[in-house]
C-alpha positions in Angstrom: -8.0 1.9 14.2 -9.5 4.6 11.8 -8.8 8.4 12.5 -11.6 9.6 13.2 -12.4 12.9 10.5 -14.8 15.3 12.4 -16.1 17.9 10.1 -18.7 20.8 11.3 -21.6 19.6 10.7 -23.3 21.2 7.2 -26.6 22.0 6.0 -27.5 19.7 4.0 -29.0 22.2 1.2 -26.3 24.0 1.1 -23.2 21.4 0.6 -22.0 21.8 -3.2 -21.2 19.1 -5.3 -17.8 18.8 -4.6 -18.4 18.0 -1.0 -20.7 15.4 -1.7 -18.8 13.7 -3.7 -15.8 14.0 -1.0 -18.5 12.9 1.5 -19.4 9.6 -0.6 -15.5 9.0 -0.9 -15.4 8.9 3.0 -18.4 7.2 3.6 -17.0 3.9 0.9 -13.8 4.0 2.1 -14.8 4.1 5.7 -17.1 1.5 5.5 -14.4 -0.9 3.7 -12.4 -0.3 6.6 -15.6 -1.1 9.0 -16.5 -4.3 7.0 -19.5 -3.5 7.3 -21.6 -1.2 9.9 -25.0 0.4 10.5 -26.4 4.7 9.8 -25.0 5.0 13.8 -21.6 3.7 13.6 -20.5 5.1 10.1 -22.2 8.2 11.3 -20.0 8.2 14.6 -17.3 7.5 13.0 -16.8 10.1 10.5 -17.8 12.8 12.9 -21.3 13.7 10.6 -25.1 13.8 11.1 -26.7 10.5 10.7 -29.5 12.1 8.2 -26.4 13.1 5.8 -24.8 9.5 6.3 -28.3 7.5 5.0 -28.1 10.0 2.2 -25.3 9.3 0.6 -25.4 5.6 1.9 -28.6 4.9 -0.4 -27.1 7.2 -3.2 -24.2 4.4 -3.4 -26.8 1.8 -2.7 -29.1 2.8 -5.5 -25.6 3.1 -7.9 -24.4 -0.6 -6.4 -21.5 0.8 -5.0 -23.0 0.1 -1.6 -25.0 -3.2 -0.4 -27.6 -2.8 2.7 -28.4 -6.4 4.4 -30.2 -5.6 7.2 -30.0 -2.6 8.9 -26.1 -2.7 8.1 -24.6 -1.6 4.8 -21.4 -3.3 3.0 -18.9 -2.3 0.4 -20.8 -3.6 -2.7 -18.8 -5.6 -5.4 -19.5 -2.9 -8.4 -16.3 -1.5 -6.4 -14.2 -4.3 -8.5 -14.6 -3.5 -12.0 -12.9 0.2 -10.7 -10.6 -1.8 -8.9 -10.0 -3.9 -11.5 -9.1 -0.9 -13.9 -6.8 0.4 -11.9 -4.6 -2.9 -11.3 -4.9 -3.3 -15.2 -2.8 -0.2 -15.5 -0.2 -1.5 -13.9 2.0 -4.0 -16.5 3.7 -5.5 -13.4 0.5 -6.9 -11.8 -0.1 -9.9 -13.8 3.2 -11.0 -14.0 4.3 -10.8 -10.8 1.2 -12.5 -9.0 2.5 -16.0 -9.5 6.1 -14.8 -8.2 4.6 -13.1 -4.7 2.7 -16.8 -4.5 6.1 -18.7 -5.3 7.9 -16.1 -2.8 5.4 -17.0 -0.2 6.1 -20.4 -0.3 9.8 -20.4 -0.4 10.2 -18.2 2.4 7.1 -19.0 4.8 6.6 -15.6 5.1 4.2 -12.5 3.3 5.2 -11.4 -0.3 3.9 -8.3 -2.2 4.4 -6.3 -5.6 4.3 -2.3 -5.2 3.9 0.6 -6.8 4.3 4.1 -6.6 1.5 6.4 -6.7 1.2 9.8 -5.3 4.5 9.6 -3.4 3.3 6.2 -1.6 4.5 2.5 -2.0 0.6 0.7 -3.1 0.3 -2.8 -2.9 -1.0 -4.3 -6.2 -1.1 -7.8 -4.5 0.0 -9.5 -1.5 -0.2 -12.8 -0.1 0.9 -14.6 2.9 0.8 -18.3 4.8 -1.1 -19.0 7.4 1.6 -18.7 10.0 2.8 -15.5 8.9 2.7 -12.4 11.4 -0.9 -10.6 10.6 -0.3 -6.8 10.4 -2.0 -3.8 8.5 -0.8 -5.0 5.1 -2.9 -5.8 2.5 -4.2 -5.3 -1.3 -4.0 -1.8 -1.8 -2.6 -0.5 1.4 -0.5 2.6 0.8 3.0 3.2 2.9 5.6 5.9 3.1 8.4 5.4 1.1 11.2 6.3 3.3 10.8 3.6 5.9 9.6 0.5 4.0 11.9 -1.8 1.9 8.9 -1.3 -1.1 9.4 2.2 -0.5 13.3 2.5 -0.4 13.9 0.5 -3.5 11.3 2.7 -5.4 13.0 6.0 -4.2 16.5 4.8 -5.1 15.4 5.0 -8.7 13.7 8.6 -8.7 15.5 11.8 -9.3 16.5 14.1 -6.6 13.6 16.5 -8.0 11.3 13.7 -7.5 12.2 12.4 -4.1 12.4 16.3 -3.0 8.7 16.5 -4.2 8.0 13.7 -2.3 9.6 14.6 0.8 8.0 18.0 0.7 4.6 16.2 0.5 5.1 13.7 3.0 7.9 14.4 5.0 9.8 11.7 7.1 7.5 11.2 9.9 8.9 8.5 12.3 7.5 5.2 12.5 9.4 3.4 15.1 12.8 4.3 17.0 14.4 2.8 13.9 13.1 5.0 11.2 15.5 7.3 8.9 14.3 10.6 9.3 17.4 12.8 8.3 17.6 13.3 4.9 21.4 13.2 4.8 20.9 9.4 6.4 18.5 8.9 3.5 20.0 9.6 0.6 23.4 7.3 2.2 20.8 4.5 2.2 19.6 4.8 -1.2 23.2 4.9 -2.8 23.5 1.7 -0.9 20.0 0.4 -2.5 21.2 1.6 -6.4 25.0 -0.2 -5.5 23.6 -3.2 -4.2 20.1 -3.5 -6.1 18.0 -4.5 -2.3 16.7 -2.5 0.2 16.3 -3.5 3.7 13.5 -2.7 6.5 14.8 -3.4 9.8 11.9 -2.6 12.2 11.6 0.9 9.9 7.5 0.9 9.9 6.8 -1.4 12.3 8.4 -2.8 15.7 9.1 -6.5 15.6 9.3 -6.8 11.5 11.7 -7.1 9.2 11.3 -6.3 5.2 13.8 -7.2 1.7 12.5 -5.8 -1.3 14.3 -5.3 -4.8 13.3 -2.9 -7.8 12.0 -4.0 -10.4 13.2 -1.8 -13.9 13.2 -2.5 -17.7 16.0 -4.0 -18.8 16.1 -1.7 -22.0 15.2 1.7 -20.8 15.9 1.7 -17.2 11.9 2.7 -16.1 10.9 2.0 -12.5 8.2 -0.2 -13.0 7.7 -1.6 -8.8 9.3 -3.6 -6.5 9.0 -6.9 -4.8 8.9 -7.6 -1.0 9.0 -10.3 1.2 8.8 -9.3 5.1 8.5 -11.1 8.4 8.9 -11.1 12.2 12.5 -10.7 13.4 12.5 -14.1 15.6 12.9 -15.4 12.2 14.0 -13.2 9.9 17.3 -12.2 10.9 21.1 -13.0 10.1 22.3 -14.6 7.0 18.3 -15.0 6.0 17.6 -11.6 6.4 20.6 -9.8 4.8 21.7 -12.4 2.0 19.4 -15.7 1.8 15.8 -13.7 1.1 17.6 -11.0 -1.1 18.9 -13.4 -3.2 15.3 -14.9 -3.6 14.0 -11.7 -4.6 16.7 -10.8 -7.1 16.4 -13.8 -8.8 12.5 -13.5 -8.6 13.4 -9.9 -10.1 15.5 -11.2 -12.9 12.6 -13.4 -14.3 10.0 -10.7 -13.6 12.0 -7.8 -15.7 12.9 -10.1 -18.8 8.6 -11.0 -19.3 8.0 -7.3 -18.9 10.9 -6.1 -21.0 10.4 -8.6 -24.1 7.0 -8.9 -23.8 
């Protein structure tokens, strides 16, 4: 479900560039999450006048940012060349697609590659099979670090000054009943991630999942570069699977991923 962000309404000769351009930000990103929707619905919700809506809707339209069939409007695919950019920054992206597709099938479950941006974990790519649990994640979703395994094994290779930052930003907002929110209880669980090179989610973010993810560094310098994950429901991932059999498939996933990026 989308937050709905109600805003006083504005006149429309009066809004500076600046808002506009944070106005067409909402209005794309809302309607991705939408899949789709008509002047009424968008216009609903994002709390704004329905006038200021098809404004900036046929701005993107007439850019191709934005595709009207019918009398509803769609994400338009211009939005992957930026998209496309953006993953092409990222060195671990290409390499690591074929692993989070081999990790898939060896463990029946969902696989991903993250990154950090902005004090969140971002998904670069995910995948899962068909009988995997369906949740909220997906290509590009963006998670707190301090209660996913992405996000744990990311923040156990910061500095104190930049996990501070990031805590300062985001805090530790609970999740579910089982999510570290005392920074003492934190910073215990990330010595435990550097000692033992895997970080565990056990029903952290969500109720009813589990998560195993591993760093993934240069071999000659040290550098964060992401981390791999593999999560699933806790009927079936649990015990030996859950604490030993999946992070041993992600280490060894690791291993191969960090030697192509590191000699290159």
């Amino acid at each position: 479900m989308l937050v709905r962000h109600v805003r006083s309404d504005m006149n429309d000769t009066t809004e500076s560039p600046i808002q506009a351009l944070d106005t067409g930000i909402e209005l794309l990103e809302t309607l991705g999450e939408l899949n789709g929707a008509g002047v009424s619905a968008i216009a609903d919700e994002v709390g704004r006048p329905k006038s200021t809506v098809h404004r900036h809707l046929k701005t993107l339209e007439n850019r191709g940012y934005v595709l009207k069939d019918g009398t509803e409007y769609y994400v338009g695919l211009k939005t992957l060349r930026l998209g496309a950019n953006a993953l092409n920054r990222h060195l671990v992206y290409p390499v690591t697609k074929s692993v989070v597709n081999s990790l898939v099938e060896e463990t029946g479950e969902s696989a991903a590659v993250a990154v950090e941006e902005s004090g969140q974990a971002v998904y670069l790519y995910y995948n899962r099979t068909d009988h995997a649990v369906k949740t909220d994640a997906r290509l590009g979703i963006r998670l707190y670090l301090h209660c996913t395994g992405t996000g744990k094994a990311i923040l156990a290779h910061m500095s104190d000054e930049q996990i501070d930052r990031i805590i300062d930003q985001h805090g530790l907002p609970r999740r579910t009943e089982h999510t570290i929110t005392d920074r003492d209880e934190l910073d215990a669980e990330l010595e435990r991630v550097r000692r033992e090179g895997v970080a565990f989610d056990d029903e952290e973010r969500l109720d009813g999942m589990r998560g195993v993810a591993t760093p993934i560094l240069n071999q000659e310098t040290g550098d964060l570069l992401g981390a791999l994950t593999v999560a699933g429901p806790t009927h079936r991932v649990h015990g030996d699977w859950f604490r030993e059999d999946i992070p041993e498939l992600l280490q060894r996933a690791t291993k191969m991923v960090e030697v192509n990026l590191t000699y290159r």
